[in-house]
FIDO-287718 format. One record per residue (C-alpha): residue number from 1; residue in three letters; x negated, y, z. Coordinates in nm, 4 decimals, m for minus. Last residue first. Example, Ala and Ser with C-alpha at 12.3 -4.5 7.8 and 13.67 -1.06 7.14 Angstrom:
NODE,2,SER,m1.3670,m0.1060,0.7140
NODE,1,ALA,m1.2300,m0.4500,0.7800
This chain:
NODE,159,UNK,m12.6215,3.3862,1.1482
NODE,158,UNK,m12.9892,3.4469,1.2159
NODE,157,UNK,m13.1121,3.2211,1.4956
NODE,156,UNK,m13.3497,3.2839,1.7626
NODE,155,UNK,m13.4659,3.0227,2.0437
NODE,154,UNK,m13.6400,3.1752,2.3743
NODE,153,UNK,m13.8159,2.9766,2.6296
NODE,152,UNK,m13.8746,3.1672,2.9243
NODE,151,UNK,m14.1969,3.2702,3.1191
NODE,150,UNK,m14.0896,3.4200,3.4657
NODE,149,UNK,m13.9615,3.7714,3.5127
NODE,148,UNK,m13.6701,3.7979,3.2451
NODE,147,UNK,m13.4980,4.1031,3.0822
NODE,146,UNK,m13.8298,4.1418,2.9082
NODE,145,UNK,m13.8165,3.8389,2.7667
NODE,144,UNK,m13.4953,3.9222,2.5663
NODE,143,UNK,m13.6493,4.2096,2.4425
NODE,142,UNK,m13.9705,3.9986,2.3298
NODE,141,UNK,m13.7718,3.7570,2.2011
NODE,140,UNK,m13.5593,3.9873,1.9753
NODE,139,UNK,m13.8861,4.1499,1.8350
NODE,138,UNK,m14.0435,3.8565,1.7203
NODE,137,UNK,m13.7250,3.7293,1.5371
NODE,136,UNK,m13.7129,4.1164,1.3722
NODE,135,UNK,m14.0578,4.0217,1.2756
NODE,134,UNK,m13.9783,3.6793,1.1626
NODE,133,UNK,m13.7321,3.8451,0.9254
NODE,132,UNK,m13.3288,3.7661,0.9361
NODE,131,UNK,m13.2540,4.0841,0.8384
NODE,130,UNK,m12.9225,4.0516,0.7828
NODE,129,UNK,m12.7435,4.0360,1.1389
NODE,128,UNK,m12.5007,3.8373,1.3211
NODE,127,UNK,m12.7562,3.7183,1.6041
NODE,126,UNK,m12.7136,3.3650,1.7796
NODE,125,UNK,m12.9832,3.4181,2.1096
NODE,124,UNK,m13.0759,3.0654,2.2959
NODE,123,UNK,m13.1951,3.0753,2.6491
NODE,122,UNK,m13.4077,2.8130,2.7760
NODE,121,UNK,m13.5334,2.8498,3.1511
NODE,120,UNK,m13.1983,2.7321,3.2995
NODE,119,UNK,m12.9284,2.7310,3.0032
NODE,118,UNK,m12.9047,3.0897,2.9369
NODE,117,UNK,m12.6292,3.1353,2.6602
NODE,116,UNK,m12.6789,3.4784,2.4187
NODE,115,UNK,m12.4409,3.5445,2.1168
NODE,114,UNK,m12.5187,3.8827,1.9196
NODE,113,UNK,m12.3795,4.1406,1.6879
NODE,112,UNK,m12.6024,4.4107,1.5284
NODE,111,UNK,m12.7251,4.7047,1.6172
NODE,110,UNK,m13.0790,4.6039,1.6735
NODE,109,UNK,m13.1862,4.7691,1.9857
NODE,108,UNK,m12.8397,4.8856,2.0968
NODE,107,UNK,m12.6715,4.5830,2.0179
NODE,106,UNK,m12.9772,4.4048,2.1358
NODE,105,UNK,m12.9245,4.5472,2.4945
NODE,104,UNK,m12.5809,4.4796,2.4711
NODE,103,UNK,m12.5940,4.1197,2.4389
NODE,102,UNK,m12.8930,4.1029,2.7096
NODE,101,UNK,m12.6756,4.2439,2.9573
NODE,100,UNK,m12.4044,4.0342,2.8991
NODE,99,UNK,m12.6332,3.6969,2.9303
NODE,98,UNK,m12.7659,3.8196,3.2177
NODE,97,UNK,m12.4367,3.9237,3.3693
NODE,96,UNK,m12.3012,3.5501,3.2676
NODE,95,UNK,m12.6546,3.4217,3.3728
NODE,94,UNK,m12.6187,3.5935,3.7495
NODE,93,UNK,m12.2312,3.4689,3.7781
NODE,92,UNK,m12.3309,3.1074,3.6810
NODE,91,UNK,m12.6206,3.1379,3.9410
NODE,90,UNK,m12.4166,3.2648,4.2597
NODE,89,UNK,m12.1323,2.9676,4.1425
NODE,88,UNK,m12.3979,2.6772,4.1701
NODE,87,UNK,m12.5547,2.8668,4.5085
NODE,86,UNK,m12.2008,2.8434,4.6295
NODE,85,UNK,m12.1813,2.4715,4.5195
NODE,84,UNK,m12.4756,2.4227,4.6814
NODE,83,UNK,m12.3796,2.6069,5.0171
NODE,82,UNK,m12.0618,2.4082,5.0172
NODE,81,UNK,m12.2459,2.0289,5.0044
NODE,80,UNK,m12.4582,2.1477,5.3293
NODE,79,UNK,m12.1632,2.2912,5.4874
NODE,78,UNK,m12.0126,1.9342,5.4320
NODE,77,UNK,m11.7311,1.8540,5.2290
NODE,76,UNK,m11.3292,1.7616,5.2670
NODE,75,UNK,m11.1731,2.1546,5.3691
NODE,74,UNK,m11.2055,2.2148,5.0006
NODE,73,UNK,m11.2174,2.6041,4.8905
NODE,72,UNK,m11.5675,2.5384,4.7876
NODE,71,UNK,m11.4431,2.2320,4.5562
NODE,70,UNK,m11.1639,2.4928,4.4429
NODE,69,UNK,m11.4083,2.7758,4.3940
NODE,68,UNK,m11.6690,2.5605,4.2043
NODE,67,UNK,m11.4030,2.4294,3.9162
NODE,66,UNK,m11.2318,2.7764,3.8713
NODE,65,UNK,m11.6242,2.8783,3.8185
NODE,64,UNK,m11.6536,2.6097,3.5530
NODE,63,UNK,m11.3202,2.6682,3.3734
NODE,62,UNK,m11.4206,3.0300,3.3873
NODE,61,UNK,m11.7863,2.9708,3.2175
NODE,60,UNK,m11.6144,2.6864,2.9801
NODE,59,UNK,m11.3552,2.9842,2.8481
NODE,58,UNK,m11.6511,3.2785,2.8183
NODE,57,UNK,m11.8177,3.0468,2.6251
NODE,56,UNK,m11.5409,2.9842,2.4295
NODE,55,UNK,m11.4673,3.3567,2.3615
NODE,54,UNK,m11.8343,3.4518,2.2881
NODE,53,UNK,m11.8563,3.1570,2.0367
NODE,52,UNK,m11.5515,3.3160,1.8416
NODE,51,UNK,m11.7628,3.6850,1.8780
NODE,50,UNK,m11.9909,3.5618,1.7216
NODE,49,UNK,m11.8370,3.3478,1.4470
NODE,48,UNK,m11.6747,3.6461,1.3491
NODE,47,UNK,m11.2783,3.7135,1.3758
NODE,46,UNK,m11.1742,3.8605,1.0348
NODE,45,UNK,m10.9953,4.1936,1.0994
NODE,44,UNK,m10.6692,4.1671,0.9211
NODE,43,UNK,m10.5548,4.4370,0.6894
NODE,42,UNK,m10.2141,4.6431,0.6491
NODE,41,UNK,m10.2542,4.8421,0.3566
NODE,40,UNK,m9.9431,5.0002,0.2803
NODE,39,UNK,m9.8311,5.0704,m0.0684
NODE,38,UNK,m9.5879,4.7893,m0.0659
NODE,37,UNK,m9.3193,4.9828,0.1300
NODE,36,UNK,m9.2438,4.9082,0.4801
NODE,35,UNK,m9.3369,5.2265,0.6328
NODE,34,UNK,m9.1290,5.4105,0.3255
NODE,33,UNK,m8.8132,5.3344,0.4582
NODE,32,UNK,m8.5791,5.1126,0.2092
NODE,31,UNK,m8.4264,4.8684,0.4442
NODE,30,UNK,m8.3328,5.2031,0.7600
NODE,29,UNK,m8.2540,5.4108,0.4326
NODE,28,UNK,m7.9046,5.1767,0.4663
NODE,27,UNK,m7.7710,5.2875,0.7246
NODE,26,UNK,m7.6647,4.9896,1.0115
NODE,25,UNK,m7.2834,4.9228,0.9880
NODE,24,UNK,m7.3258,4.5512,0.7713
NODE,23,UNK,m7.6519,4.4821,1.0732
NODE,22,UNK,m7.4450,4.5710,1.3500
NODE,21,UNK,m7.1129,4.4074,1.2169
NODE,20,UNK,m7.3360,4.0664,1.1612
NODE,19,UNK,m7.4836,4.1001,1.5004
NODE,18,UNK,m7.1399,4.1193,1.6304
NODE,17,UNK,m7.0069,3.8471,1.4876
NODE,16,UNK,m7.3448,3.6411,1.5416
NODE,15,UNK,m7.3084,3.7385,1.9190
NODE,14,UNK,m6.9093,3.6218,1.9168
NODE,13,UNK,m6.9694,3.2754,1.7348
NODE,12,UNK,m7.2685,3.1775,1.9928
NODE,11,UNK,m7.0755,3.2421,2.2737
NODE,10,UNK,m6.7116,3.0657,2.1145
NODE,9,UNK,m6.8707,2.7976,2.0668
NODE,8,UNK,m7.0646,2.7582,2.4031
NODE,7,UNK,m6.7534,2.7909,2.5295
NODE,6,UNK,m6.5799,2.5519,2.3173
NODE,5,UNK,m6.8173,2.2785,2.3839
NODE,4,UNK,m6.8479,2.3509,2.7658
NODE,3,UNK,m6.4688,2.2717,2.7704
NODE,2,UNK,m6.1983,2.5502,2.7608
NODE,1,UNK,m5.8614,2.4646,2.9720
């Protein structure tokens, strides 16, 4: 009678057997085809600090919300305790579409790269850009205070 031993033996002895006949049997223009030869370029795309900052952001923002709906989902709180955590999830949804808006808007204006976190009347705009000018400063607030009825307070910095 075969134990688990040999049978796991004999398994692992049989698919490296046949691998081994597949790979003696396979052609051999298959090694030398010109996709892997060393005149390809094959390049990485560096990941910016932009868009690395977009990606945690966007990683606390879910956490949070996952947070909110599962305290809202909670049959243990009042109404009155559900409606602010509602109102807590209405306003991180309204800054994330601010804050996406905005980002685009500068793209557009500016064409360059940019990071944009509302944090109640503060926001703070990370731009990946080479003109780092007071003008082009001036500018960028005044966009991003357009995108805002009431007076906000607007930090700028040139990455």
């Amino acid at each position: 009678m075969i134990n688990k031993k040999n049978l796991w033996f004999l398994t692992l002895f049989s698919l490296v057997l046949v691998l081994s006949i597949y790979y003696v049997t396979m052609p051999s223009d298959v090694f030398n085809s010109s996709s892997v030869s060393n005149e390809d370029n094959i390049g990485i795309k560096e990941v910016s600090l932009i868009s690395s900052m977009k990606l945690d952001d966007d990683a606390v923002v879910s956490s949070k919300m996952d947070n909110l709906k599962s305290k809202l989902t909670s049959k243990d709180i009042s109404s009155e305790e559900k409606n602010n955590l509602f109102e807590q999830l209405k306003l991180l949804n309204r800054n994330s579409s601010k804050e996406e808006t905005i980002e685009s808007k500068l793209k557009e204006e500016c064409n360059c790269e940019a990071f944009v976190k509302i944090d109640g009347d503060n926001v703070r705009v990370i731009l990946d850009s080479d003109d780092s000018s007071t003008s082009n400063a001036n500018k960028v607030m005044r966009l991003v205070q357009s995108q805002f009825d009431e007076k906000m307070y607007i930090s700028v910095k040139f990455n």
